[in-house]
C-alpha positions, -999 to +999 in steps of 0.1 A: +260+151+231+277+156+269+262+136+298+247+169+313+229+179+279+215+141+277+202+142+313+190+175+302+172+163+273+161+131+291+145+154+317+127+177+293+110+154+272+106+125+299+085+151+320+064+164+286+054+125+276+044+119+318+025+151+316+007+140+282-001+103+291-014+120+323-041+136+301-028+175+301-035+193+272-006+196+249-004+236+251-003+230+294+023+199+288+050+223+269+050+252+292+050+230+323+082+210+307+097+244+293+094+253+334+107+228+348+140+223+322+145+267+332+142+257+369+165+223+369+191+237+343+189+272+337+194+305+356+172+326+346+136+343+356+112+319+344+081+340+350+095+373+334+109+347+301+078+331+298+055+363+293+081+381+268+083+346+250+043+345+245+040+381+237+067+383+211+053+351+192+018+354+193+021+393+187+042+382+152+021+400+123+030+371+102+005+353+125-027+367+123-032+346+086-038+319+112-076+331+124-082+342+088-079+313+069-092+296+097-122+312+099-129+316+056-127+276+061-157+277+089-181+300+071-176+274+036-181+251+063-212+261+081-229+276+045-241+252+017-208+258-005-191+228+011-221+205-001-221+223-032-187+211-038-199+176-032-223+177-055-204+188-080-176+163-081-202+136-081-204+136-122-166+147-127-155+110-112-183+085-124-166+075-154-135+069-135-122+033-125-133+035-086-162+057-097-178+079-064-146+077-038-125+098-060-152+121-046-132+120-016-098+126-027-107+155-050-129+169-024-106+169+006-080+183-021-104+210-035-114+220+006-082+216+018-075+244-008-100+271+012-094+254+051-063+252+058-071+225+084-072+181+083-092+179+109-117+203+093-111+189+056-117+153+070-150+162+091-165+182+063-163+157+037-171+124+048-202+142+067-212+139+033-192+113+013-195+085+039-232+084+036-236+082+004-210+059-002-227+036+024-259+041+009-246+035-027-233-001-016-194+011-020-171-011+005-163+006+037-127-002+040-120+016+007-143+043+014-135+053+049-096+045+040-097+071+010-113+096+036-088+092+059-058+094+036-074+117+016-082+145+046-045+152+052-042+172+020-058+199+043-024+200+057-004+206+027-026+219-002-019+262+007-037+279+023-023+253+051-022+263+090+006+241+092+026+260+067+020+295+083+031+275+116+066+264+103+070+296+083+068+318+119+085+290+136+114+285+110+112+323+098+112+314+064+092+336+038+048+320+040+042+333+006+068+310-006+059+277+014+020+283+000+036+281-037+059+254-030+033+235-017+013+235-048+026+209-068+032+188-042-003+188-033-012+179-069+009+151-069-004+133-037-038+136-052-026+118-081-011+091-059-043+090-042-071+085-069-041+064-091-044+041-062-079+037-058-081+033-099-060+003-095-078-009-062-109-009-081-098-025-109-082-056-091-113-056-066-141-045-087-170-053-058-151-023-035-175-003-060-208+001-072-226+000-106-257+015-089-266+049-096-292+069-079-311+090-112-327+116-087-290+126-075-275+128-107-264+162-122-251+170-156-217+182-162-230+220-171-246+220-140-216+206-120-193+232-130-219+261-120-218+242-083-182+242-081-178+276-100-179+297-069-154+273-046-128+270-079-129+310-082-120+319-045-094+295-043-079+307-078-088+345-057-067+333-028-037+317-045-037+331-072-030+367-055+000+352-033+012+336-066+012+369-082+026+389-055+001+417-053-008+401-015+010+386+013-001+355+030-025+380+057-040+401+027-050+368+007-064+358+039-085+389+046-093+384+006-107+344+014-129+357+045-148+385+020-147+361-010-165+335+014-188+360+025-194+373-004-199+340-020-224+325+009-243+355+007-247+351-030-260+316-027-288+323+005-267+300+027-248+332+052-277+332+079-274+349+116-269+317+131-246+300+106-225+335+109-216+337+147-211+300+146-185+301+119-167+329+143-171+304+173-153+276+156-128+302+144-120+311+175-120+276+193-099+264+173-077+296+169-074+295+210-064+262+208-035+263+181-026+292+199-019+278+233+001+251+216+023+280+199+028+295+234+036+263+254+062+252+220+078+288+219+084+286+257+096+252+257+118+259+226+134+291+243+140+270+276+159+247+259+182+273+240+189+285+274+199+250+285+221+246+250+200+220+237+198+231+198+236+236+194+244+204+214+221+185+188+238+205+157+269+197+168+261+158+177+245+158+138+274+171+122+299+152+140+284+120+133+293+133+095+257+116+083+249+128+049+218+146+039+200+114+031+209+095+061+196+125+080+166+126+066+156+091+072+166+091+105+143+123+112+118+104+096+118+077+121+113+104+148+088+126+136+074+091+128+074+082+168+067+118+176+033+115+158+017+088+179+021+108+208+017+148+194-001+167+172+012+180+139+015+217+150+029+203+185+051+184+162+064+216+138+066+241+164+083+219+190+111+204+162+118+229+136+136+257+153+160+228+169+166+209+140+170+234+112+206+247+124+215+215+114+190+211+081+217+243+075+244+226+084+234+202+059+231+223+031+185+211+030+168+241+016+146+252+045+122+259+017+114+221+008+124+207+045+093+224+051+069+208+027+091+174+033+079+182+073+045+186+064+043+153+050+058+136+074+033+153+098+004+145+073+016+107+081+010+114+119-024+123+113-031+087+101-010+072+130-030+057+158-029+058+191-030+104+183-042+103+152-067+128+143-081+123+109-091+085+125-108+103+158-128+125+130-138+095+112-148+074+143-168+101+149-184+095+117-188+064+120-183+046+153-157+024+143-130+014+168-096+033+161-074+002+153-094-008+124-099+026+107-062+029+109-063-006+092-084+007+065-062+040+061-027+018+063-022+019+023-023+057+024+004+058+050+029+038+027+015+067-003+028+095+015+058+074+022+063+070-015+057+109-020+086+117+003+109+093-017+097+112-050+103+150-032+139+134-025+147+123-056+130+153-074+131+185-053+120+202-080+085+195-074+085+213-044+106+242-056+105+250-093+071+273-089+091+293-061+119+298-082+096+304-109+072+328-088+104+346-073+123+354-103+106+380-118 
């Protein structure tokens, strides 16, 4: 890059990290830094770019999957079905090597399936796994490590949030990254629970012989608990897969299914109701803001020439596709001890994908490989949020829940390696799906 576009770069993100170690929120952060990189290095009306830049992205059509999916994963939330899941798993993994806390992998995989949302997919299940575990006498490193790990499925298993966020920001097809994400999701939770199996096998006191007979439930009746969960996920995906919905008609689909369903069951009350559109629209407010304040910041710097300047730097370094790739992982590696995931997507993919072009990386499986990269950052102290959701939980100290999760760091590494090597697993169901 020139000396101008480095002190132009330098200024731009030097302000947003002094404006995030100051405390700002992250949304506040980007718009300030997309301001002041307009006012130092730009021309243009920064007032009148600003507005046109929020209206255009957060009016996007493609966007309003967000609040849905969102809010189908409060109402499972506030309504029995999420314990009903619990429950149900608990016979499905007692025969297993590592016995209950394959509970928390194929939980968090089955809820990250109907959220959309880590955070969410963490907090849900180890409200309930964590306690039981505890009370069963299973060891807390492996259990609140699996958790952890475990929770950022909700981040690639579709419907994901982050997907729908990389899709607008990327503008690359949402139908397509929901069924590319599919087998990848399967195969994390396969490196999950494979890891645990052998974890419990070398350490056999991390688990527990100790069975409580008035919790136990027989396989007929675990499949009638998990029955109405399995069927609105196969609703969901399963009408995106087949193309008779988009990503905002499947969503639409989730939030009646989920109604429907925690009607059924006596658990949709008044109260649980407008709470599950409260949390809806917190959290829609607040991933909103951050898509403002990373559009504006993202438009700022394509005014400053920031994008092409990095394109250009890339491609004349003549790095190959690999190289490239680990290199981006180091960053988005840094980047996640200081921003969240969305922060992360929306703020990186519309600069580096000119050069992901350049490249010849399909923007298709860049996407999923993103998202797991980001699924690493929610296991990264000092930002990470799976391991605030889990001190919650518990009270422990952030340093040594991060401890606990470390192994599951290095198995998402490992999953990255194996999308490399075989892109087909995050592409053969698109090709597949798209064909006909």
């Amino acid at each position: 890059m020139m000396t101008d576009q480095l002190i132009e770069f330098t200024a731009i993100f030097g302000s947003l990290l002094l404006l995030l170690s100051l405390g700002f929120y992250v949304g506040v952060a980007l718009i300030i830094s997309g301001g002041l990189g307009l006012l130092l290095f730009a021309t243009t009306n920064t007032g009148y770019l600003f507005s046109t830049t929020a209206w255009s992205y957060i009016a996007s059509w493609t966007l309003t999957a967000l609040p849905l999916f969102v809010w189908m994963g409060e109402i499972l939330f506030r309504t029995s079905l999420s314990s009903d899941l619990f429950r149900g798993l608990q016979p499905l993994s007692r025969r297993l090597p590592g016995r209950l806390l394959h509970v928390n992998v194929l939980g968090c995989g089955i809820f990250a399936a109907i959220s959309g949302s880590s955070a969410a997919t963490t907090a849900t299940v180890g409200r309930m796994s964590l306690p039981e575990l505890k009370r069963r006498g299973y060891d807390d490193s492996a259990a609140i490590g699996s958790l952890a790990g475990s929770g950022t499925l909700g981040l690639l298993i579709p419907p994901s949030i982050m997907m729908i966020v990389y899709g607008v920001a990327a503008q690359v097809s949402i139908n397509r990254l929901f069924i590319a994400g599919i087998l990848p999701g399967l195969m994390l939770i396969c490196l999950f629970s494979g890891y645990i199996a052998l974890r419990s096998v070398l350490r056999k006191e991390i688990t527990t012989e100790a069975d409580d007979p008035d919790n136990s439930i027989g396989f007929g009746q675990s499949i009638l608990l998990l029955a109405p969960t399995i069927l609105l996920i196969v609703f969901v995906i399963g009408s995106i897969y087949a193309g008779v919905a988009t990503a905002t008609e499947a969503a639409a689909l989730g939030v009646f299914g989920a109604l429907v369903l925690s009607f059924w069951n006596g658990s949709l009350t008044k109260e649980s109701f407008s709470q599950s559109v409260i949390g809806a629209l917190q959290t829609t407010a607040m991933i909103g803001l951050i898509l403002v304040g990373a559009a504006f910041l993202t438009k700022a710097m394509s005014f400053t020439g920031l994008p092409a300047a990095i394109t250009d730097f890339v491609v004349g370094l003549g790095v190959n596709p690999t190289l490239f790739l680990v290199l981006m992982t180091l960053v988005f590696i840094i980047l996640g001890c200081f921003l969240d995931g969305i922060s992360i997507i929306v703020l990186t993919a519309s600069v580096v994908l000119p050069a992901i072009l350049q490249l010849g990386i399909d923007p298709i499986w860049f996407g999923i490989y993103l998202i797991i990269v980001v699924e690493m950052a929610q296991i990264t102290p000092p930002l990470g949020i799976n391991l605030f959701v889990i001190q919650g939980l518990t009270g422990k100290d952030i340093l040594t829940i991060a401890k606990m999760t470390f192994p599951y760091f290095f198995l998402l590494l490992l999953s990255i390696v194996i999308l490399w090597i075989f892109p087909e697993i995050a592409t053969i169901l698109v090709d597949w799906s798209f064909a006909r």
